[in-house]
C-alpha positions as CSV (number, residue, x, y, z in Angstrom):
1,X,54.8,-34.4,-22.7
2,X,56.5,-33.7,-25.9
3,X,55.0,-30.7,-28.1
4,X,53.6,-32.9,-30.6
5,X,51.5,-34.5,-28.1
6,X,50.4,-30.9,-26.5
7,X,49.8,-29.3,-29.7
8,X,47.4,-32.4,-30.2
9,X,45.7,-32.4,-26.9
10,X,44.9,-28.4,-27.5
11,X,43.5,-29.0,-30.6
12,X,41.1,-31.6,-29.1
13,X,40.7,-29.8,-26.6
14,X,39.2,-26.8,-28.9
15,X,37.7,-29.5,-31.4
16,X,35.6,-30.7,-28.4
17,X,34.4,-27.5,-27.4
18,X,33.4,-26.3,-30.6
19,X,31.1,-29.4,-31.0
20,X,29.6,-29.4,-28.0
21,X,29.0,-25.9,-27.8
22,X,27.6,-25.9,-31.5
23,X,25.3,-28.8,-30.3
24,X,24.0,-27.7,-27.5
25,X,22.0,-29.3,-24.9
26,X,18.7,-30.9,-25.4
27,X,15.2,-29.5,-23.4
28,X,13.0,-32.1,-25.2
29,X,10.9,-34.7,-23.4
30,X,12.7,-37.7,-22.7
31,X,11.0,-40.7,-23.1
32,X,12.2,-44.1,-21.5
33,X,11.0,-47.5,-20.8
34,X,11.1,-48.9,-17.1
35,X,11.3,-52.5,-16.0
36,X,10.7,-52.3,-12.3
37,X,7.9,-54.3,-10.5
38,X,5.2,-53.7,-8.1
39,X,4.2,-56.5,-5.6
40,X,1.8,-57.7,-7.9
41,X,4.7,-58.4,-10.1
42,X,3.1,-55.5,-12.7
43,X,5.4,-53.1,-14.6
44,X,5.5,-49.7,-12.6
45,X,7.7,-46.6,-12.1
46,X,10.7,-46.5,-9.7
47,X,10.9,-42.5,-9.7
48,X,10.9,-41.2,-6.6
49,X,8.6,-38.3,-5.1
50,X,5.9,-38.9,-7.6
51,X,2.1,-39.3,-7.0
52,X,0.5,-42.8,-7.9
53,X,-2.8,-44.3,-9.6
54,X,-2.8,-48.0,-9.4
55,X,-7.1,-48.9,-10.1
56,X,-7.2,-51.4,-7.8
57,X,-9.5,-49.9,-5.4
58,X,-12.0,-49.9,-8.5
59,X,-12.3,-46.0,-8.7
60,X,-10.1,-43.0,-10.7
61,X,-8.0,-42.0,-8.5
62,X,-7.8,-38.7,-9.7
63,X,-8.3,-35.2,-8.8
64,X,-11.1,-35.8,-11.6
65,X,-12.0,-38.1,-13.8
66,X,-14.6,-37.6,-16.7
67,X,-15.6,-39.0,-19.9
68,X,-15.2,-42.5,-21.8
69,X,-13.6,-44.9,-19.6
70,X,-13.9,-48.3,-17.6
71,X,-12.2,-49.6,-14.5
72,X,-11.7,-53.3,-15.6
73,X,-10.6,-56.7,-14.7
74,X,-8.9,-58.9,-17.0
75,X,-11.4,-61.1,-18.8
76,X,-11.7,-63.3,-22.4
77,X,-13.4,-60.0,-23.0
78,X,-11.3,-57.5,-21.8
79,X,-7.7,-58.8,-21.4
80,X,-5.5,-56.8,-19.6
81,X,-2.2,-55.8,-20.6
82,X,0.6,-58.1,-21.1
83,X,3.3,-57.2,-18.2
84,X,5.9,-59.7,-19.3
85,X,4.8,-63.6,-18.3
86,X,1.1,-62.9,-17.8
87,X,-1.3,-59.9,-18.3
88,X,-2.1,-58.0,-15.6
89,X,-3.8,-59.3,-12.8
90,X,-4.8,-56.6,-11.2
91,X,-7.3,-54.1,-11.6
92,X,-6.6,-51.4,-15.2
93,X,-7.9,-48.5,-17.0
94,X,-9.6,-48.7,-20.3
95,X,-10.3,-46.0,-22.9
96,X,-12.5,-47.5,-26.1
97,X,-13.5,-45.6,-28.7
98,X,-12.0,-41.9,-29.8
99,X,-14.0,-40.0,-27.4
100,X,-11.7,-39.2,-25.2
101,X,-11.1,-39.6,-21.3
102,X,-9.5,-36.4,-18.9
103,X,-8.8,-37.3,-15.8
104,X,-7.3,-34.0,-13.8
105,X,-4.0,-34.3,-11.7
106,X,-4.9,-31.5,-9.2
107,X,-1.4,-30.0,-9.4
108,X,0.9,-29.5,-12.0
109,X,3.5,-32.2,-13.5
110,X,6.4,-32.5,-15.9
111,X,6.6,-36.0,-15.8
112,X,4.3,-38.9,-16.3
113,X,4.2,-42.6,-16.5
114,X,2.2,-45.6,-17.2
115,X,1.9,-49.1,-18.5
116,X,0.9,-48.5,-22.1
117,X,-1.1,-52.1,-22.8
118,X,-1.3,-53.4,-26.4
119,X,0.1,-50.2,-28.3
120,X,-1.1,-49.5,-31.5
121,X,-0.9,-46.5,-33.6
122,X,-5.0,-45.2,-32.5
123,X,-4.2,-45.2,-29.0
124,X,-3.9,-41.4,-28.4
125,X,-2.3,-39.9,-24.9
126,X,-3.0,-36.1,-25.1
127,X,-1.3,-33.7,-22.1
128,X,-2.7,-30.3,-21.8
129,X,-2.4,-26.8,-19.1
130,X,-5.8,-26.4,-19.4
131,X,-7.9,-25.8,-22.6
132,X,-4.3,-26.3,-24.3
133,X,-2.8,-29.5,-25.8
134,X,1.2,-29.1,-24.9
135,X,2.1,-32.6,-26.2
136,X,0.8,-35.8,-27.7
137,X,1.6,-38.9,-28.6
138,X,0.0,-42.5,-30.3
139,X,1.1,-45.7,-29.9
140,X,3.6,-45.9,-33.7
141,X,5.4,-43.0,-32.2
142,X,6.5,-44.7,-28.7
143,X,7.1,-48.4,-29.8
144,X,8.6,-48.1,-33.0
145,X,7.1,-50.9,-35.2
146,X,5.4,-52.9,-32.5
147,X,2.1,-51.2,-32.0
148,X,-0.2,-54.4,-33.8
149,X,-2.2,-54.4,-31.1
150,X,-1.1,-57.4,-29.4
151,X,-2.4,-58.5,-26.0
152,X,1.1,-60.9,-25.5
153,X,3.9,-59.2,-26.6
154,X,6.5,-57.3,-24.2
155,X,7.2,-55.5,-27.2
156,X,3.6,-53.7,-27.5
157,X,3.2,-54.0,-23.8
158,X,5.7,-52.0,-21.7
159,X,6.0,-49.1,-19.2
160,X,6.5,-45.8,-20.5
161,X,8.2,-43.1,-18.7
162,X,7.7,-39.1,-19.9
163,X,10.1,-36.6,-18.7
164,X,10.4,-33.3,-19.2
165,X,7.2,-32.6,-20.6
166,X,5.9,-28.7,-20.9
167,X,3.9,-28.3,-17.4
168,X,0.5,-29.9,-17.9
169,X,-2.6,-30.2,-15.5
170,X,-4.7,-33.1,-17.1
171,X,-3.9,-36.1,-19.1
172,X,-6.4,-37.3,-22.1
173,X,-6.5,-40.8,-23.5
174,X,-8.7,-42.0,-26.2
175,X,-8.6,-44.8,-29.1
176,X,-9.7,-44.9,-32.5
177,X,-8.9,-48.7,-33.5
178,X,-8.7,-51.4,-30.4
179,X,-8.7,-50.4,-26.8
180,X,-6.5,-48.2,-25.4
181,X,-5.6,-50.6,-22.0
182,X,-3.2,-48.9,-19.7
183,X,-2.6,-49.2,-15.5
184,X,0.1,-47.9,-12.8
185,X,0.2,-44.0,-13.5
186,X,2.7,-41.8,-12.6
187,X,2.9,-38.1,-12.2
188,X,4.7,-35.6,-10.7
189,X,7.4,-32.9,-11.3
190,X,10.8,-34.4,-11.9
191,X,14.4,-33.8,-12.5
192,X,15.6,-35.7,-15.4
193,X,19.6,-34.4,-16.2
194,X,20.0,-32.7,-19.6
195,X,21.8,-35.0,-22.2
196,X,24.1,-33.4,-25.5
197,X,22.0,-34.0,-28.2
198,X,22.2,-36.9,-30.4
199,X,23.8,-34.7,-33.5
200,X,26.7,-33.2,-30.7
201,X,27.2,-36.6,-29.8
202,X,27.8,-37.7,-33.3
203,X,29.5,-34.5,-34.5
204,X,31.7,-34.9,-31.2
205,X,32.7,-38.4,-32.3
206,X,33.7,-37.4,-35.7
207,X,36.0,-34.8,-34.2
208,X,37.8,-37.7,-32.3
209,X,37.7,-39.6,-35.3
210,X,39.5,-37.2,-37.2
211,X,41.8,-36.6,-34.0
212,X,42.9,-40.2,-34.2
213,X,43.6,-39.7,-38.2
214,X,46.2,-36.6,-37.9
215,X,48.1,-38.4,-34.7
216,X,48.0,-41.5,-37.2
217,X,49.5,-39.1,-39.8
218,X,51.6,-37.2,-38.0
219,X,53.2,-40.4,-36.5
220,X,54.3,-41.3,-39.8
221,X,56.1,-38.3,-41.0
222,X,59.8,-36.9,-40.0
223,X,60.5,-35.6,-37.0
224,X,61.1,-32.4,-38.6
225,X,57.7,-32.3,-39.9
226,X,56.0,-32.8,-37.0
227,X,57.5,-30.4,-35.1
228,X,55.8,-27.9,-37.6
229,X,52.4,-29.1,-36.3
């Protein structure tokens, strides 16, 4: 290797570390969307080692279950949620109205899962250690745009993984607009690999932009120059 090209690969070499080290790694939630099927052709979660709550027995499956909630079959009046060709034709949860519904885990998670049904921004999915809320979210900030509600959509209807959530205990999901439709929960504790950052990605791109620009220069200049490098 000639000492142009090792001066080069040391310097990416150091640009590299200083961007990734600068970055950091991310310990946020990670949040996903899963297209695996159960036999009843309805989105579920393929994560492994992790407790289930599918409805279809008619009760709550929980460790406990209190407050506003039904356990319904799809109807004209309660459709349930879309899972890609047809809605769901199995038994589903639904939360109407913004008192809420807790249903208990009986253990501690960091992940959970569900199919979300009909997202729109007053559907409201609380996770809390106790008396303690460690994490929320509504419907506008999982789908990004398509949270109108709609009952035949993939877009508003899909399976939502949560990983990496602060260690909860109970789950809480309530609505303040339409329905808050959701079936095939998840939960456990789960190892989901760290991932740079999106600003280290980007910064560490940039450095191999700019890598690319001074070979680019230096291969147009004298051989005397370069060897200066």
């Amino acid at each position: 290797m000639g000492s142009l090209m090792k001066n080069i690969v040391r310097k990416a070499a150091f640009v590299g570390a200083v961007f990734l080290v600068s970055g950091g790694i991310a310990q946020a939630t990670q949040i996903t969307f899963e297209q695996s099927l159960d036999r009843d052709s309805v989105p579920t979660s393929s994560v492994s080692g992790v407790r289930s709550v599918d409805f279809n027995s008619g009760l709550c499956g929980y460790a406990s279950c209190t407050g506003n909630y039904e356990i319904l079959s799809d109807s004209v009046l309660h459709p349930g949620p879309y899972t890609g060709s047809r809605r769901d034709p199995t038994k589903f949860l639904s939360v109407v109205g913004v008192a809420p519904a807790t249903f208990g885990l009986g253990q501690s998670a960091n992940y959970f899962g569900l199919l979300w049904g009909s997202a729109d921004p007053g559907n409201l999915i609380r996770f809390l250690d106790g008396r303690n809320v460690v994490a929320s979210y509504n419907g506008a900030s999982i789908f990004s745009g398509a949270t109108d509600g709609s009952q035949s959509l993939a877009a508003s209807n899909r399976y939502v993984n949560f990983f990496n959530l602060p260690s909860f205990i109970t789950v809480e999901f309530s609505s303040s607009t339409y329905g808050f439709e959701s079936d095939n929960h998840t939960f456990g504790n789960v190892s989901f690999r760290d991932v740079p950052e999106p600003g280290s990605l980007a910064m560490f791109a940039l450095g191999l932009c700019g890598l690319g620009w001074l070979v680019r220069r230096r291969q147009g200049k004298p051989a005397d120059s370069a060897a200066q490098l």
